[in-house]
C-alpha positions as CSV (number, residue, x, y, z in Angstrom):
1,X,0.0,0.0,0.0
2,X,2.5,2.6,0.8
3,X,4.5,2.3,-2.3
4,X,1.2,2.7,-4.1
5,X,0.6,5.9,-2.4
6,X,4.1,6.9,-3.3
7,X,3.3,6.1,-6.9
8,X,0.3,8.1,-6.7
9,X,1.9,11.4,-4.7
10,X,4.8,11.1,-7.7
11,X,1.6,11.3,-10.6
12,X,0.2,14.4,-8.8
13,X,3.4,16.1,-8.2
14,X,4.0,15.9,-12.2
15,X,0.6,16.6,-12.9
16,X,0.8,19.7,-11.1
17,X,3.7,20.6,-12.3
18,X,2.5,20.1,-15.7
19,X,-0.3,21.9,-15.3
20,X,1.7,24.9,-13.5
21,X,3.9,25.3,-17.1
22,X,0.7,25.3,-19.1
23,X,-0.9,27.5,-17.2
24,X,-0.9,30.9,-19.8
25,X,-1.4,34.6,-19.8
26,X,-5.6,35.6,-19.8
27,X,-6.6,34.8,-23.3
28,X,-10.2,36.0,-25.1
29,X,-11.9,33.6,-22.7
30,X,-10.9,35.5,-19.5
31,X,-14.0,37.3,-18.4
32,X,-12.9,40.8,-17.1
33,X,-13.8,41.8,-13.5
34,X,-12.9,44.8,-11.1
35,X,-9.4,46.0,-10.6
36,X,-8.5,44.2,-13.6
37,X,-5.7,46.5,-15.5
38,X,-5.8,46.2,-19.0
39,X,-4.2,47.5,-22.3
40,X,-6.3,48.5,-25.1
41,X,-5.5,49.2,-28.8
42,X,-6.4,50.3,-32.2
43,X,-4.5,48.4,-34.9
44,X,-3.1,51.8,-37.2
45,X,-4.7,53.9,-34.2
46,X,-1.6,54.5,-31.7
47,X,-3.5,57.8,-30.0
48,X,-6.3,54.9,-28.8
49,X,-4.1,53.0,-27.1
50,X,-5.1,53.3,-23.5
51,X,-3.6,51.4,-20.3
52,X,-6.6,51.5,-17.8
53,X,-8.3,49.9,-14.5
54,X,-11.6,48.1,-14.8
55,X,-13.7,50.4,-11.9
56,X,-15.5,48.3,-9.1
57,X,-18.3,49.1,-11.3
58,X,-17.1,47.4,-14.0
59,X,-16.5,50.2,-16.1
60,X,-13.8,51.7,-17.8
61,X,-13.2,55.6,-19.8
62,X,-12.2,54.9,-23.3
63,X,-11.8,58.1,-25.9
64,X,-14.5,58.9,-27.8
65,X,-16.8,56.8,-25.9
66,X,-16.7,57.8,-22.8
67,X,-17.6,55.1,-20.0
68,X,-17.9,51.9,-21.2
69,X,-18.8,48.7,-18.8
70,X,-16.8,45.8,-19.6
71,X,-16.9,44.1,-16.1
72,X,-18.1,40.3,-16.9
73,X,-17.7,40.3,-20.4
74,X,-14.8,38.1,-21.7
75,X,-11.7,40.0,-23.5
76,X,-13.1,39.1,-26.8
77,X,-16.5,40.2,-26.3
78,X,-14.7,43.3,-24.8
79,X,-12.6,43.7,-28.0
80,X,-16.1,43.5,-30.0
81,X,-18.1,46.1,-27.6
82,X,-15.5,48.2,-28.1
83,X,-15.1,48.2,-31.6
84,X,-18.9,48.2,-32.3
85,X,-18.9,51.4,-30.4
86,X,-15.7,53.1,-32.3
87,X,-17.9,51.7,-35.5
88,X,-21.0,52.9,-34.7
89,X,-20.1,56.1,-34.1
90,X,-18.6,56.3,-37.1
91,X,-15.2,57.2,-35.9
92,X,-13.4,54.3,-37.6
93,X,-14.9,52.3,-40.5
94,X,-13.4,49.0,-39.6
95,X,-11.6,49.3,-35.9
96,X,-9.1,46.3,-34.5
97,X,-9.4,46.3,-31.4
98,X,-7.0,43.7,-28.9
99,X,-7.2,44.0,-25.0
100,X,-4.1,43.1,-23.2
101,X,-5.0,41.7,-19.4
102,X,-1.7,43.1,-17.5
103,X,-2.7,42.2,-14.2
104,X,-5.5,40.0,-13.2
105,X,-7.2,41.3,-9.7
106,X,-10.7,40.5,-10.4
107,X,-11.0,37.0,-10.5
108,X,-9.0,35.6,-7.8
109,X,-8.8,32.4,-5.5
110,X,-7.5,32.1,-1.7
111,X,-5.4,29.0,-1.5
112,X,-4.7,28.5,2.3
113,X,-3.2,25.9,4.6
114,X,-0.7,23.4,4.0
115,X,0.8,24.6,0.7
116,X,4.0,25.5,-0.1
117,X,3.1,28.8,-1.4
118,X,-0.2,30.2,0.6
119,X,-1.9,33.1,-0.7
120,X,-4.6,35.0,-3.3
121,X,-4.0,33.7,-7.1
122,X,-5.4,35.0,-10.5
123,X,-7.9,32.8,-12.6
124,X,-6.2,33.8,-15.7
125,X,-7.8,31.3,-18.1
126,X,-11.6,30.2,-18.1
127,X,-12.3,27.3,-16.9
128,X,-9.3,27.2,-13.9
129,X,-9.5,23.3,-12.7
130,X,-8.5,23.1,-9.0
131,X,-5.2,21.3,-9.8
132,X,-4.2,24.5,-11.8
133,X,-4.6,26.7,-8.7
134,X,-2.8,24.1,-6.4
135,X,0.1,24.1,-9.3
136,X,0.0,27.9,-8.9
137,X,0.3,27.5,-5.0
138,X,3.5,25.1,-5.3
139,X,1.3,21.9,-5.0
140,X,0.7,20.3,-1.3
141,X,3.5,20.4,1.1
142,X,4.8,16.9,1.7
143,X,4.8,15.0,4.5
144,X,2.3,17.2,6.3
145,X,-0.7,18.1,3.7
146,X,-3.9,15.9,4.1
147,X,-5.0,14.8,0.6
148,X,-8.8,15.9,1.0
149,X,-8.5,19.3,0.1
150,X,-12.0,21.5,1.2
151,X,-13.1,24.4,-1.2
152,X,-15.8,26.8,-0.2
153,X,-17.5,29.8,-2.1
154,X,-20.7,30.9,-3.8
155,X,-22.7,28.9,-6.1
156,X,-25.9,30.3,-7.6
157,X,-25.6,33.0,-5.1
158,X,-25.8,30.5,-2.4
159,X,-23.0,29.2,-0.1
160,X,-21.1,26.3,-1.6
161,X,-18.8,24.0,0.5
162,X,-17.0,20.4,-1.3
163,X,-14.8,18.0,0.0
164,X,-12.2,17.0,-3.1
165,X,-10.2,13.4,-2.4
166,X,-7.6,15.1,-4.6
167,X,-5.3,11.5,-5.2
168,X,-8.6,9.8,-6.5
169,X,-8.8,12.7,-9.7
170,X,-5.7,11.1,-10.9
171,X,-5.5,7.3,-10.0
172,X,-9.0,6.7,-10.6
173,X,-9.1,8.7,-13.7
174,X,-12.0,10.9,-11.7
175,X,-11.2,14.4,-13.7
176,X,-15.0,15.7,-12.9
177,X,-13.5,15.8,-9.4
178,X,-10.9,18.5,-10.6
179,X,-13.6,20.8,-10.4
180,X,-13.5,24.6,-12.0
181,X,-12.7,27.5,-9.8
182,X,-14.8,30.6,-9.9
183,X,-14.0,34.2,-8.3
184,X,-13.9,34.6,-4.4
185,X,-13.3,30.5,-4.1
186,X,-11.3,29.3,-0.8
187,X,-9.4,26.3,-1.2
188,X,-8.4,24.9,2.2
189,X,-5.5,22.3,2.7
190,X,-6.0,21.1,6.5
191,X,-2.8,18.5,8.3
192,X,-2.8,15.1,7.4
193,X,-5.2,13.1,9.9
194,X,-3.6,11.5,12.7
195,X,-4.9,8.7,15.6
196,X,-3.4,8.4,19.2
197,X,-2.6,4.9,20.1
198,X,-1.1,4.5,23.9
199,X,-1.6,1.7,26.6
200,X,-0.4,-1.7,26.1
201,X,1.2,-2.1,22.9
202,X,4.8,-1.7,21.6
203,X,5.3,1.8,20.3
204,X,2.5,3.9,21.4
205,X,2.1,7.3,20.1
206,X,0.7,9.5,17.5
207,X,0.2,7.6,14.1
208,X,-1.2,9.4,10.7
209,X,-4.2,7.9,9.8
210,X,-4.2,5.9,6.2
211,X,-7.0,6.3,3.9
212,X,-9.4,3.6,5.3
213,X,-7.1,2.4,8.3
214,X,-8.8,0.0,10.5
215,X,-8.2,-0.6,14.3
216,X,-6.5,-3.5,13.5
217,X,-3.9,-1.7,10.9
218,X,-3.4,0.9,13.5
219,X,-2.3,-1.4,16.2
220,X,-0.2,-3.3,13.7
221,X,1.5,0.8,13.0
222,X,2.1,0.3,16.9
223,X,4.0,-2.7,17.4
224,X,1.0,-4.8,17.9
225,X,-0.1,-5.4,21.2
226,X,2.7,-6.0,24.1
227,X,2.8,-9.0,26.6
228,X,0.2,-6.9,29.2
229,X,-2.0,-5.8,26.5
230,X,-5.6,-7.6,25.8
231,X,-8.2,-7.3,22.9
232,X,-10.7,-7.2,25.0
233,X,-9.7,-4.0,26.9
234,X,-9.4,-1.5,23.5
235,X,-11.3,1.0,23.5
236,X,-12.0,4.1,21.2
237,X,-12.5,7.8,22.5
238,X,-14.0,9.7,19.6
239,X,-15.6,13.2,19.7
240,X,-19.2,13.6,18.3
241,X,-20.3,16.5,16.0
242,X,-20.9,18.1,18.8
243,X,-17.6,18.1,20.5
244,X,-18.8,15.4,23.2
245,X,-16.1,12.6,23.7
246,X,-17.7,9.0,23.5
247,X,-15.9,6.1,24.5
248,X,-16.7,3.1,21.9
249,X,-15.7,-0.7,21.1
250,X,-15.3,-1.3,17.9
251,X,-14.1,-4.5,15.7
252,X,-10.9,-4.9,14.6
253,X,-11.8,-4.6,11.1
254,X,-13.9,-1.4,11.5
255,X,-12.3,1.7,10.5
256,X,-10.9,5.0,12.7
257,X,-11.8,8.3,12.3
258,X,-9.4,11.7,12.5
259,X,-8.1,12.3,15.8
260,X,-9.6,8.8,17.4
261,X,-7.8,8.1,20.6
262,X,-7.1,4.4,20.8
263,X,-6.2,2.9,24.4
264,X,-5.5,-0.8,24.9
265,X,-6.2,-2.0,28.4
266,X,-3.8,-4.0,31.2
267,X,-4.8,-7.7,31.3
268,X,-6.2,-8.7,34.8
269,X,-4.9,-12.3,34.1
């Protein structure tokens, strides 16, 4: 199992850093949003070139037009607003007009936790996949990063939370998992998930928790039981949604939980 998971941390680091060197400048797709800075241009029509910042309001003052909103439209519709209003107003017969995105600040993601590059990232393409943003964030720190990665945000105006089991979009060929990012998204990488195993067995301690670890696998991480130790005496202390502690016996084959404190009793014989 464990050089399985090695295999699979090895395909996501190249993945990511695949994705990370295709990741490009904001092309025609990118849809413009406040703070946005931006280059626009004439072809033959150097005296309309403008370098400008997309308003809160969406808006931006171009020559001869005056205030034109661009917020929300992609570069290319942009380009075509733009020209349609040099064209209409019959200031040029048949304008080219290119926008240049010079900084993205209006369509950002928050990539926090245990990265190796925390902080606020530009969706520069459409359609931003979450392993993009995590390439743009360094990828997961290793060692340390659990690989259920949490992102939160609006959907439909309402709030929007998802759980992503980010190994499984790769080894189980699962890409609908590698979902798109949107503006204002918050992807959250928490530790990896760890038990407590002490009483009567060899190494007692803290032990990270395996994907799908059983009592029995986590016993076998400590040593196994020693000479004093019984089967009879484990028991599980496991907090409830609520925060209450609850002290359970469960089968050797059924599986722990994050943060499950495992104590094996002394035997009275």
């Amino acid at each position: 199992m464990k050089w399985m998971r090695n295999v699979v941390r090895g395909l996501m680091s190249v993945m990511l850093t695949m994705a990370a060197m295709a990741h490009a400048a904001p092309t025609g797709d990118y849809v413009l949003g406040a703070g946005d800075v931006i280059r626009i241009s004439v072809y033959q029509n150097p005296d309309l070139t403008l370098d400008t910042r997309v308003s809160e309001g969406g808006a931006i003052s171009y020559p001869l037009l005056g205030t034109v909103k661009i917020g929300g439209l992609s570069v290319s519709d942009a380009e075509k607003k733009i020209a349609a209003g040099l064209r209409d107003g019959n200031y040029l017969k048949q304008p080219q007009v290119s926008i240049l995105v010079a900084q993205v600040k209006g369509n950002q993601v928050s990539v926090l936790g245990l990265v190796n590059r925390p902080g606020r990232f530009p969706l520069e393409v459409a359609n931003t996949r979450l392993s993009e943003v995590l390439a743009q964030a360094g990828g997961l720190a290793a060692g340390s990063a659990s690989e259920v990665i949490v992102v939160t945000g609006l959907r439909n105006g309402k709030p929007f939370r998802k759980e992503v089991d980010f190994p499984l979009i790769f080894a189980a060929n699962n890409p609908e998992e590698d979902m798109i990012m949107q503006n204002g998204d918050t992807v959250y990488v928490d530790r990896v998930p760890y038990v407590y195993v002490y009483g009567e067995v060899q190494s007692p301690g803290t032990k990270t928790l395996q994907r799908d670890m059983t009592l029995l696998q986590a016993l076998a991480a400590s040593g196994g039981l020693n000479l004093r130790g019984t089967e009879k005496g484990i028991r599980v202390h496991r907090r409830d949604a609520n925060g209450v502690v609850q002290v359970v016996q469960p089968g050797m084959n059924d599986k722990l939980q994050k943060d499950d404190v495992v104590y094996v009793k002394e035997s009275l014989f």
